[in-house]
C-alpha positions in Angstrom: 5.8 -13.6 24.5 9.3 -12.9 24.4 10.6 -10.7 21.0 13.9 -10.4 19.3 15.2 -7.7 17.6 18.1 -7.9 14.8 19.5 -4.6 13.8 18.0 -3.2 16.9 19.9 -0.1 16.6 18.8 1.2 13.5 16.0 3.4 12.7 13.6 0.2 12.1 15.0 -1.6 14.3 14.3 1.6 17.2 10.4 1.4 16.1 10.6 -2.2 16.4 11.9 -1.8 19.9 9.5 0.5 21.3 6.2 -0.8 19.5 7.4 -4.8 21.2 7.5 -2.9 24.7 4.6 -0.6 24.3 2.5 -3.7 23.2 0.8 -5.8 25.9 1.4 -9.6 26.3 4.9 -8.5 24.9 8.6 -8.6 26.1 11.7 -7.9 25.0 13.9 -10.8 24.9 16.8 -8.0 23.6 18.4 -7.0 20.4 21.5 -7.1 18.4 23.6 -5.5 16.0 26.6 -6.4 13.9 30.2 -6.8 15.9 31.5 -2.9 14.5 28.3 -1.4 15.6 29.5 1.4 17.7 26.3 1.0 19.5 27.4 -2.3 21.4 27.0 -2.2 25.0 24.2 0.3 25.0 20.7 -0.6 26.7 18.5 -1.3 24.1 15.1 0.7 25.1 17.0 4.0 25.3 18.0 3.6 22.1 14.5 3.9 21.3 14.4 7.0 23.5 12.3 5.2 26.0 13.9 4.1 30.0 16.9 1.8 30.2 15.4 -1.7 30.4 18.5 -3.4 31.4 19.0 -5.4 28.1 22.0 -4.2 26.0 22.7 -4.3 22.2 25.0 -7.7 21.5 26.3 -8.7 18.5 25.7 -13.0 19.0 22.4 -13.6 17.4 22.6 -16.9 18.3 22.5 -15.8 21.7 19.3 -14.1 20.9 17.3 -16.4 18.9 17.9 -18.7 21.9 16.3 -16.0 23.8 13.6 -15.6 22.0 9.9 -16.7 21.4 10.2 -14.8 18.0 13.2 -12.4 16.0 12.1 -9.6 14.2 14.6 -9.2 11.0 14.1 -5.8 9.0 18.0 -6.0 8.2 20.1 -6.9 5.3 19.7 -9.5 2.9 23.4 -10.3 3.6 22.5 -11.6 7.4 19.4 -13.2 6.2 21.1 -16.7 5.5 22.6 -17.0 9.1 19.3 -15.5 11.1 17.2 -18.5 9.1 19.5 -21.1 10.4 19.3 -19.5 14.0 15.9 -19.8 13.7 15.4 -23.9 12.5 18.7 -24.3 15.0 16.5 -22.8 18.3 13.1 -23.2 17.4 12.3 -20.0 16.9 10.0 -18.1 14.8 11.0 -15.7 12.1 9.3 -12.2 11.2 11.1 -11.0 7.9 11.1 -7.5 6.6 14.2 -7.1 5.1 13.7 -6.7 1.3 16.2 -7.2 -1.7 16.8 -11.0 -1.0 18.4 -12.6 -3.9 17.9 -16.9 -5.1 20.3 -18.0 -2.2 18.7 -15.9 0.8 15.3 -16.6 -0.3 15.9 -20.2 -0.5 17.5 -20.0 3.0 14.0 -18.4 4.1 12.1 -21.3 2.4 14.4 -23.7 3.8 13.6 -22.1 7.4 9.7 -22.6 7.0 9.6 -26.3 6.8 11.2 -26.2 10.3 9.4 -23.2 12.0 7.0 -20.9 11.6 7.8 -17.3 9.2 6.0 -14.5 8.3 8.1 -12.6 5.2 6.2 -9.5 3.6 7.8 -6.9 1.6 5.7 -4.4 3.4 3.5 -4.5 6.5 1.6 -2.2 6.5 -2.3 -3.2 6.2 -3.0 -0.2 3.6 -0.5 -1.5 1.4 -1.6 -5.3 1.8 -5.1 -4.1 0.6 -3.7 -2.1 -2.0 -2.0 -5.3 -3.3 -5.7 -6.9 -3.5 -7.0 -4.6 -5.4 -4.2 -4.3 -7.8 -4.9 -8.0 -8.7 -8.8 -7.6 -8.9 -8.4 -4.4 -11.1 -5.9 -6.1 -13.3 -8.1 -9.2 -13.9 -10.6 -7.0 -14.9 -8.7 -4.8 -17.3 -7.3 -6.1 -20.4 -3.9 -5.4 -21.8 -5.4 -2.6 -23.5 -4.5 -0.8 -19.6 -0.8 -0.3 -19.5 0.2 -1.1 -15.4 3.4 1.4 -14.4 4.1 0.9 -11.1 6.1 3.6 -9.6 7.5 4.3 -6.2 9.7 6.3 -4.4 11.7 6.3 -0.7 14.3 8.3 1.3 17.9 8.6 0.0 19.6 5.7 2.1 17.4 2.8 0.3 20.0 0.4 -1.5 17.1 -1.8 -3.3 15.4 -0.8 -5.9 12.6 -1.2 -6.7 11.1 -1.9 -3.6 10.4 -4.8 -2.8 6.8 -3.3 -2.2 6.9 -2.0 -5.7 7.6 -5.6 -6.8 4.9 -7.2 -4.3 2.4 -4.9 -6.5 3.5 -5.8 -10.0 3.4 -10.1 -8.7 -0.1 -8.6 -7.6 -1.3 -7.2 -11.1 0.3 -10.5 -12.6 -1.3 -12.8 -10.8 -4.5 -10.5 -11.7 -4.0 -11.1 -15.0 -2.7 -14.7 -14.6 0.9 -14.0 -16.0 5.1 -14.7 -14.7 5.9 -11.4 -13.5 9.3 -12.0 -14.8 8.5 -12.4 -18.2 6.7 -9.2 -18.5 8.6 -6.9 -16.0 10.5 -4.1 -17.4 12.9 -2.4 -14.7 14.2 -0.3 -16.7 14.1 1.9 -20.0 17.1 5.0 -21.4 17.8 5.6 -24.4 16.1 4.2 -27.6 13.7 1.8 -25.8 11.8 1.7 -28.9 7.3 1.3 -28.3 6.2 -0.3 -24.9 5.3 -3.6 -25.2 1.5 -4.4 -24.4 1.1 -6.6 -21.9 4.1 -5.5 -19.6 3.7 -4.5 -16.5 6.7 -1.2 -15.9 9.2 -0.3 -12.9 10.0 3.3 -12.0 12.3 3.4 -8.8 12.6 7.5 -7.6 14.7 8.1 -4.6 15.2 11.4 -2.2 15.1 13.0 1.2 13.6 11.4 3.7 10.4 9.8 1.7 9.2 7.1 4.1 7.8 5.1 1.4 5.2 5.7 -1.8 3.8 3.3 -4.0 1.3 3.9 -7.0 -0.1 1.6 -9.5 -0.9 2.9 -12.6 -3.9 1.8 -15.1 -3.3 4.0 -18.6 -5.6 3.6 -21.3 -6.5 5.8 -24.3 -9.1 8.1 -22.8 -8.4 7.4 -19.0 -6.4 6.2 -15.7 -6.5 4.7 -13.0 -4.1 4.8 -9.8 -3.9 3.5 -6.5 -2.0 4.9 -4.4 -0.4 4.5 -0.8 1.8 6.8 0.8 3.7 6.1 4.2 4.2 9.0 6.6 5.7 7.2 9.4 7.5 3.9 9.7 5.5 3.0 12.9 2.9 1.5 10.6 5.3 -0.9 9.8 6.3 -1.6 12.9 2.8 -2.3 14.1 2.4 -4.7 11.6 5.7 -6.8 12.2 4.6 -6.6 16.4 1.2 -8.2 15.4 2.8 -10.7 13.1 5.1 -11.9 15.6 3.0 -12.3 17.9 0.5 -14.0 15.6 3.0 -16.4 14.4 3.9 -18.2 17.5 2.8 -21.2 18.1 2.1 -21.8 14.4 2.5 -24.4 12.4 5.6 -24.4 10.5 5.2 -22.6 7.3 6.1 -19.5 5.1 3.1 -16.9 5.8 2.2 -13.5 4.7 0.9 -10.5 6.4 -2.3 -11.4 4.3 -2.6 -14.7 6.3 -1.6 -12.7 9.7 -4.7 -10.0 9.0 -7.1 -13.1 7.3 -7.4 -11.0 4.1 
């Protein structure tokens, strides 16, 4: 199976790189990067520190989706629109990690599933992914006398916020609790925010050093609380998880799928 990388050159995209050649029944169909990328022209596996491979970092993605089996995106939601159609236009499948999509990318990823096959997660790590279960069977059993605060923080260099793991969790507890997250979110509070409301589910975004990535979900009651918890050492979790979707997702039928249906949770 031949795998794409987009963005190979960046510190997902190097995970990405090394996982697809350390993984067996893998290849590395090669990797791109935008056109001012000073790291054009540079072989792509020693990028991730590993022996030249002979591929080097382009900047046509076209090129590469027609290249590839499968394209691993963990990007920008910027290039999102254009790797979608590269997708439906070459037949290729889609792995999607980038997070912070807005209406119009998101309908571009939506668009692309009813060609070809995608697999878009917020986060894909497996602890995470059960996390988000349990978050929904812990917040269908709690009423809204449990306040849910979701909080979670990541390195410096994150431009979303919150996560879109953090949001993942709170679509989680309102599914739970059979609610629109959107009508009881609150992303924000300063100043004179005045009592919480019951029933809302709360955002705190923290951001610093080099945090790989931590995600709690809080359960506060009068007399007790209860959290769940994840916390992210290394990104090569995540980089396992986008190697096994892609290679899961080949030869599937098209459709918009989750790690959940990759792992048959």
């Amino acid at each position: 199976m031949k795998i794409g990388i987009v963005g190979c050159a960046g510190r997902m995209g190097r995970m990405l790189v090394a996982e697809t050649l350390a993984t067996d029944g893998c290849k590395l169909a090669g990797g791109s990067e935008h056109g001012e990328s000073a790291f054009l022209g540079h072989d792509v596996a020693a990028l991730a520190g590993l022996d030249e491979a002979g591929l080097v970092v382009g900047d046509d993605t076209d090129a590469l989706f027609a290249a590839a089996d499968v394209v691993i995106d963990f990007t920008l939601p910027q290039a999102t629109i254009g790797n979608a159609e590269a997708a439906v236009k070459h037949g290729t499948a889609l792995v999607i990690g980038t997070t912070g999509l807005g209406a119009e990318e998101q309908a571009a990823v939506v668009q692309a599933a009813q060609s070809v096959s995608v697999v878009q997660a917020a986060n894909y790590s497996l602890g995470i992914n059960l996390m988000a279960g349990l978050t929904a069977q812990v917040a269908g059993i709690l009423g809204d006398d449990y306040d849910i605060e979701i909080v979670e923080m990541h390195h410096r260099h994150k431009v979303d916020a919150p996560s879109g793991t953090a949001l993942a969790l709170g679509q989680a507890a309102a599914d739970g609790r059979g609610v629109a997250l959107d009508e009881v979110s609150e992303r924000a509070r300063d100043g004179q925010t005045g009592a919480r409301r019951p029933g809302n589910i709360g955002f705190a975004a923290l951001r610093g050093g080099d945090v790989v990535g931590d995600h709690s979900v809080i359960f506060a009651a009068d007399g007790e609380r209860l959290e769940l918890t994840h916390k992210a050492s290394s990104r090569a979790i995540y980089a396992r998880g986008a190697v096994r979707s892609a290679m899961w997702c080949v030869g599937k039928a098209p459709g918009l799928y989750s790690l959940r249906d990759v792992l048959g949770l």
